[in-house]
N, C-alpha and C positions, 0 to 999 in steps of 0.2 A: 747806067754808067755812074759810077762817085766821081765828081769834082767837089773840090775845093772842100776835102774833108779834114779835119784833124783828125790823128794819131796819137793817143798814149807815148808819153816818153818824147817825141817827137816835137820838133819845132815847126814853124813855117805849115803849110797845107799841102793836101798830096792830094793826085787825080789818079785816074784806073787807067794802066795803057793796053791790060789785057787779064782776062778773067778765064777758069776753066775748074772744070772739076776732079778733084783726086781726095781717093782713098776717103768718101763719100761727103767732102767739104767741098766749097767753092773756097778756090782763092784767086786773088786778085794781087797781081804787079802793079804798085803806086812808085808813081815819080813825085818830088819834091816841086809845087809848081813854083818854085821862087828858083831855084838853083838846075831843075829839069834834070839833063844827063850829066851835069860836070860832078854829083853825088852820086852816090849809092841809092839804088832800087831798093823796095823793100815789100816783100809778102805779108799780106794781110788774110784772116781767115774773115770772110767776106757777111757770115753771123754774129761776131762778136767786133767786127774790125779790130781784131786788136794783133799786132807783130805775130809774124810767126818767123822770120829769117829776114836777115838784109845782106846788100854785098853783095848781090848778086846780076847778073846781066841777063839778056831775054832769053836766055836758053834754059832758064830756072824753069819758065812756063812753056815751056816746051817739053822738055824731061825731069818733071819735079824728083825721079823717083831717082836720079843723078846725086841729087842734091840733097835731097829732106830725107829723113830716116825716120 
């Protein structure tokens, strides 16, 4: 589980609320631990941690294929 990681680009520290695998990557939903749910979620490719999408709410990690292209 990542806690209290940094993020590229990003301020403040993120932790993992939920991880899974698609289209042969792990990614991981990080919340903002300073600001939590009142921000934007944001995917992380869980190899490089680096962004992959933000803006997004728990249904990303549910059906990424919704979402991501």
């Amino acid at each position: 589980m990542l806690n209290g990681i940094k993020i590229k680009g990003r301020t403040n520290t993120w932790s993992e609320l939920e991880r899974r695998e698609y289209k042969g990557k792990t990614i991981v939903l990080m919340e903002n631990d300073r600001w939590g749910d009142e921000t934007n979620w944001i995917l992380i490719d869980l190899l490089t941690q680096r962004e992959i999408a933000n803006g997004y709410d728990y249904d990303v990690i549910l059906n990424p294929d919704d979402y991501l292209r």
